[in-house]
C-alpha positions as CSV (number, residue, x, y, z in Angstrom):
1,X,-3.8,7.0,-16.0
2,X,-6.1,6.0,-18.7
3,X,-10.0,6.5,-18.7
4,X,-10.7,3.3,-18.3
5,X,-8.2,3.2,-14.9
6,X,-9.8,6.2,-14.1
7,X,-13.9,4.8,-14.1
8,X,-12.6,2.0,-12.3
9,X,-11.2,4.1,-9.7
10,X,-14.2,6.4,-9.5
11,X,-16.6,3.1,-8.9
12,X,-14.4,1.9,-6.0
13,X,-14.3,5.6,-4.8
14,X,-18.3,5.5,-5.1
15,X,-18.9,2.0,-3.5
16,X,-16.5,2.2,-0.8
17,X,-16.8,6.3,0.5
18,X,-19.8,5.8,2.9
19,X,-19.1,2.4,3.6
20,X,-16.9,1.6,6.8
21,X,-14.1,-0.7,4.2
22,X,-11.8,2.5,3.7
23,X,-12.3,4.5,0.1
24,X,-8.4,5.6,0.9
25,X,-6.8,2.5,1.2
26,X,-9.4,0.8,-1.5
27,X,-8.2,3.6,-4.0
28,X,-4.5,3.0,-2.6
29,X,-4.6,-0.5,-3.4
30,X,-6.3,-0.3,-6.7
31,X,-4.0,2.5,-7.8
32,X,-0.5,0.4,-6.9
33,X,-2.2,-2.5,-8.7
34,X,-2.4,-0.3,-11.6
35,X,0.8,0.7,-11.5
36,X,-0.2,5.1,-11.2
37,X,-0.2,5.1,-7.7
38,X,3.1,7.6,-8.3
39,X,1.6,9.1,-10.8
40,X,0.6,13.0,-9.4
41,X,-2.6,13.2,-11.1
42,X,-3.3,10.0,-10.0
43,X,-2.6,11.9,-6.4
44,X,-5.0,14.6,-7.0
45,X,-7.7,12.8,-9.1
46,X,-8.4,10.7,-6.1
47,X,-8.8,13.7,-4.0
48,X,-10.9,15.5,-6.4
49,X,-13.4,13.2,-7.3
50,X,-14.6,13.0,-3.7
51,X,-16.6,15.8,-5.1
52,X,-18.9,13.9,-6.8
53,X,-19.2,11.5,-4.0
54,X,-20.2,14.3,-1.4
55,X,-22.9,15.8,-3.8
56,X,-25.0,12.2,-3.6
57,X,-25.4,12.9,-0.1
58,X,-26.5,16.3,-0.9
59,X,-29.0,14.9,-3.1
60,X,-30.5,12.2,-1.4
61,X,-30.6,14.5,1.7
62,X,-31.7,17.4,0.4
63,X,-34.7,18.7,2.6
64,X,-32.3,18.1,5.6
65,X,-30.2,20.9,4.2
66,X,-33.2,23.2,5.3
67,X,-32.5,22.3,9.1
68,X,-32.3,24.9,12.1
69,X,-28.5,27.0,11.9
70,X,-28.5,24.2,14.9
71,X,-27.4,21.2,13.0
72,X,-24.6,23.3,10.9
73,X,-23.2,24.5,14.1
74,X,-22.6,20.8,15.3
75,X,-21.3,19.5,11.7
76,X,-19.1,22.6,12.4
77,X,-17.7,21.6,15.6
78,X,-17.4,17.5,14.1
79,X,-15.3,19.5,11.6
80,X,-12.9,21.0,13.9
81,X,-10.6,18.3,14.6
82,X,-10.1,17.4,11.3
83,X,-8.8,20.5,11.0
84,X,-6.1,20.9,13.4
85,X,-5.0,17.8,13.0
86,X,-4.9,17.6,9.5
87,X,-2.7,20.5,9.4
88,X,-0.2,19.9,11.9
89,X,0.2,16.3,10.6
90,X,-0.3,16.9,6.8
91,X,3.5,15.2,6.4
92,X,2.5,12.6,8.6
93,X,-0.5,11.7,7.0
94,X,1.2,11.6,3.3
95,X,4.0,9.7,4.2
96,X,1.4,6.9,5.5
97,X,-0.3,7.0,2.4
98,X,2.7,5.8,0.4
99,X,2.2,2.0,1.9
100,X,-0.1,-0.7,1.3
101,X,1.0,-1.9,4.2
102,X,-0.3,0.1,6.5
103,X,-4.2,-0.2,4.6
104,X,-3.6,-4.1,5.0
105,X,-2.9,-3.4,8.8
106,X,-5.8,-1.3,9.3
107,X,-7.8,-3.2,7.5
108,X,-7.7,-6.0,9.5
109,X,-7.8,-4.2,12.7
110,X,-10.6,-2.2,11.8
111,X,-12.5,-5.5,10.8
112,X,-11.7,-7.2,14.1
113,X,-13.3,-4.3,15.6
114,X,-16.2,-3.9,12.9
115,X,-17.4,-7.4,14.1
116,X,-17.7,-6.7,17.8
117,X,-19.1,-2.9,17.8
118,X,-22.8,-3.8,17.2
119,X,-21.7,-6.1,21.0
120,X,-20.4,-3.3,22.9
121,X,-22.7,-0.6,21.7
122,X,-25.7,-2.4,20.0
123,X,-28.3,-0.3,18.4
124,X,-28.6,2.8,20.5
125,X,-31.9,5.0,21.3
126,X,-30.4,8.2,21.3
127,X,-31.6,10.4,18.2
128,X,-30.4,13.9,18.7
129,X,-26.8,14.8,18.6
130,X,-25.3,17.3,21.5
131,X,-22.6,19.7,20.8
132,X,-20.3,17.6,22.9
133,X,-21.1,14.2,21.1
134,X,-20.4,16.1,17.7
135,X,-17.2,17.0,18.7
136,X,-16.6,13.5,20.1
137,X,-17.4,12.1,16.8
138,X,-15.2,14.6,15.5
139,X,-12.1,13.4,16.9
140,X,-12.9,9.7,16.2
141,X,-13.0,10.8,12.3
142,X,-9.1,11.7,12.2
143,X,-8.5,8.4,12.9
144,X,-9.2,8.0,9.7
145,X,-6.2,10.3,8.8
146,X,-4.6,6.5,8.7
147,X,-4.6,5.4,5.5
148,X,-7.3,1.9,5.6
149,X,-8.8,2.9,8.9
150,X,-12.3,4.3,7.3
151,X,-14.0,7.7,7.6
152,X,-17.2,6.8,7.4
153,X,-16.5,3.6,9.8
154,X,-14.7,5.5,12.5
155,X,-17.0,8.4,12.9
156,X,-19.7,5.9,13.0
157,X,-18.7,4.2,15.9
158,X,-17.9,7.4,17.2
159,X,-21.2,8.2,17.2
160,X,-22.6,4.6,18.4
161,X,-20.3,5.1,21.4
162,X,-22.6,8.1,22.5
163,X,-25.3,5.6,22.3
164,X,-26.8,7.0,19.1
165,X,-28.6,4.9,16.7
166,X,-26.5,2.8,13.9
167,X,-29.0,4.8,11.5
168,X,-28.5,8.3,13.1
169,X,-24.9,7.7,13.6
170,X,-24.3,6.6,10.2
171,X,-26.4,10.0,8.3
172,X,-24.3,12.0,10.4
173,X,-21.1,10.7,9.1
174,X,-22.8,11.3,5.9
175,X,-23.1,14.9,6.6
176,X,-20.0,15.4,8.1
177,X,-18.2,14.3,4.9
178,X,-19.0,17.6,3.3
179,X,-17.1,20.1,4.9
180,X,-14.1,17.3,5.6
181,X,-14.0,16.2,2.1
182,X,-14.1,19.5,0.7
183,X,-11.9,21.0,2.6
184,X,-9.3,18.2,1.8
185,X,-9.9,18.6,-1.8
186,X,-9.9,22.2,-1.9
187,X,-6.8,22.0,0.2
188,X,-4.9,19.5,-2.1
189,X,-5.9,21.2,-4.9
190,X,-4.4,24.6,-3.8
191,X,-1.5,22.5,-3.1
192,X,-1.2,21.4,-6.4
193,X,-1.5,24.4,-8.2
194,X,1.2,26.2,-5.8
195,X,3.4,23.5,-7.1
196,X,2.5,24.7,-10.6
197,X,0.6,21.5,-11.8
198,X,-0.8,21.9,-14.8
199,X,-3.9,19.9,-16.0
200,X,-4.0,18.8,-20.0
201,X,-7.7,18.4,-21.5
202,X,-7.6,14.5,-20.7
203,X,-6.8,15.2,-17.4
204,X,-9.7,17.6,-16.9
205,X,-11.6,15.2,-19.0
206,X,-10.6,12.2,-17.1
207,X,-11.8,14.5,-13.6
208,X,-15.3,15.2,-15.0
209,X,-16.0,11.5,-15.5
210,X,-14.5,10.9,-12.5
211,X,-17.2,12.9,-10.8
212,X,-20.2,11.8,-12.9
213,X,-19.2,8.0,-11.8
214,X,-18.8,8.7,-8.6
215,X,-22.0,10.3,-8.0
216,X,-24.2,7.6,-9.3
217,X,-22.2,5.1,-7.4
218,X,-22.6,6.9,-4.3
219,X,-26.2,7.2,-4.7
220,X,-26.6,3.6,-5.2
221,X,-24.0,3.1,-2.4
222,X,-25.8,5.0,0.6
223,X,-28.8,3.9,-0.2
224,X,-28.3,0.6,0.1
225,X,-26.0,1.0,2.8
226,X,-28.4,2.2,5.2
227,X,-31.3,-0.5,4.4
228,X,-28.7,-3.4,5.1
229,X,-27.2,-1.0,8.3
230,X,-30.5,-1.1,10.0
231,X,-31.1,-4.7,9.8
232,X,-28.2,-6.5,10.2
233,X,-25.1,-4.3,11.5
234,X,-21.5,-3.8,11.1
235,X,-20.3,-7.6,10.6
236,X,-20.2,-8.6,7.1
237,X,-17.9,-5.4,6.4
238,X,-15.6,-6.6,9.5
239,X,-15.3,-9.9,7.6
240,X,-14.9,-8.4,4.5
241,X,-12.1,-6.0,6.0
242,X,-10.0,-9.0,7.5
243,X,-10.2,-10.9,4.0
244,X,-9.1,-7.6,2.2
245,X,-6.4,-7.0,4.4
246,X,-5.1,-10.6,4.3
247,X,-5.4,-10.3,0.8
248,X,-3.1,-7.2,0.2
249,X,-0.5,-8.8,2.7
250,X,0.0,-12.2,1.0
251,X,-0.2,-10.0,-2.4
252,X,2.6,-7.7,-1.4
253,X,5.0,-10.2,0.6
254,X,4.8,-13.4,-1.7
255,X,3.0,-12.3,-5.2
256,X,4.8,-8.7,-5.1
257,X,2.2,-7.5,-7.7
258,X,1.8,-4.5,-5.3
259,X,4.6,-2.1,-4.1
260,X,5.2,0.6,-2.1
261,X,4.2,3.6,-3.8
């Protein structure tokens, strides 16, 4: 990876982490293209610059860090699943993300889905989140554990399910990315460096920027994100999901620019 490669892949990480379009399988699908994808920094940079991505939210939400113990409790419970399940199918989980194939797959079901949710749930009434609907929303998050489905899109229509408001569902899969994105880059990184994984100065360089970008690309990101959310719904990013998808598939079968990693 070069630092160019690595500010390109730090804007897509930016752009497409709060958005329901999958940052995994964007960053998978950028990275084969590339031509890093096996690359093991490539592997942890992705993971690592999440970090920057997470701190936007903590910016632009700052005074709702200053909530009861109340609303950490319930992030907390969200949080759970993620857990478990991440660690009893940690294998699982990186053998799927060593496919553009299954992105392209998910992509398009995800979209198909994208386009009818505002149909089956609309824009909900409900504003305050219940233990219970946390840990709902919770479990519809690992489905993002496959590689294209979208964290931020599945625990959003977790929480539109429970009849909560595209806005209020949407901030809490904001909030919930914290712990779960931490945790995954803490955990990867430990993983790393039990595998004796050394960064050089580039490297750490290359991370730092990594970061930077993907902050400011967040920012921009969520913000605008929610404006358009409010107004108009899910069904541009289902279309833009199906095209995507379609895209990667006749790219992979017929141009063969992209390749398992």
């Amino acid at each position: 990876m070069d630092t160019l490669q690595a500010i390109v892949l730090a804007i897509i990480e930016g752009l497409t982490e709060f958005l329901p379009v999958s940052s995994t399988g964007h960053m998978i699908i950028a990275s084969s293209f590339f031509g890093i994808a096996h690359d093991d920094f490539t592997k942890l940079f992705t993971i690592v610059i999440q970090l920057g991505t997470i701190m936007s939210v903590v910016v632009l939400y700052f005074k709702r860090f200053f909530q009861s113990m109340d609303f950490y409790y319930k992030l907390f419970v969200a949080f759970l699943p993620a857990v478990f399940l991440g660690l009893m199918l940690s294998d699982f989980i990186d053998s799927l993300l060593e496919n553009p194939i299954t992105v392209a797959v998910s992509l398009i079901i995800g979209g198909f889905i994208l386009l009818k949710v505002d149909d089956w749930f609309g824009d909900g009434e409900q504003t305050e989140i219940s233990y219970l609907t946390a840990l709902k929303i919770g479990f519809f998050q690992c489905l993002a554990m496959i590689p294209g489905v979208s964290r931020s899109g599945a625990s959003i229509v977790g929480g539109m399910s429970q009849k909560l408001s595209r806005t209020v569902a949407a901030e809490f899969s904001f909030f919930l990315a914290i712990p779960t994105m931490l945790g995954a880059t803490v955990k990867k990184s430990y993983d790393y460096y039990e595998a004796g994984f050394q960064l050089s100065s580039e490297q750490a360089n290359m991370l730092i920027i990594g970061n930077v970008v993907g902050f400011v690309v967040a920012l921009i990101a969520i913000k605008s994100f929610i404006t358009y959310l409010s107004k108009h719904g899910f069904k541009i990013f289902g279309y833009y999901r199906i095209i995507a998808g379609i895209a990667v598939l006749l790219i992979h079968f017929f141009v063969q620019e992209l390749t398992v990693i």
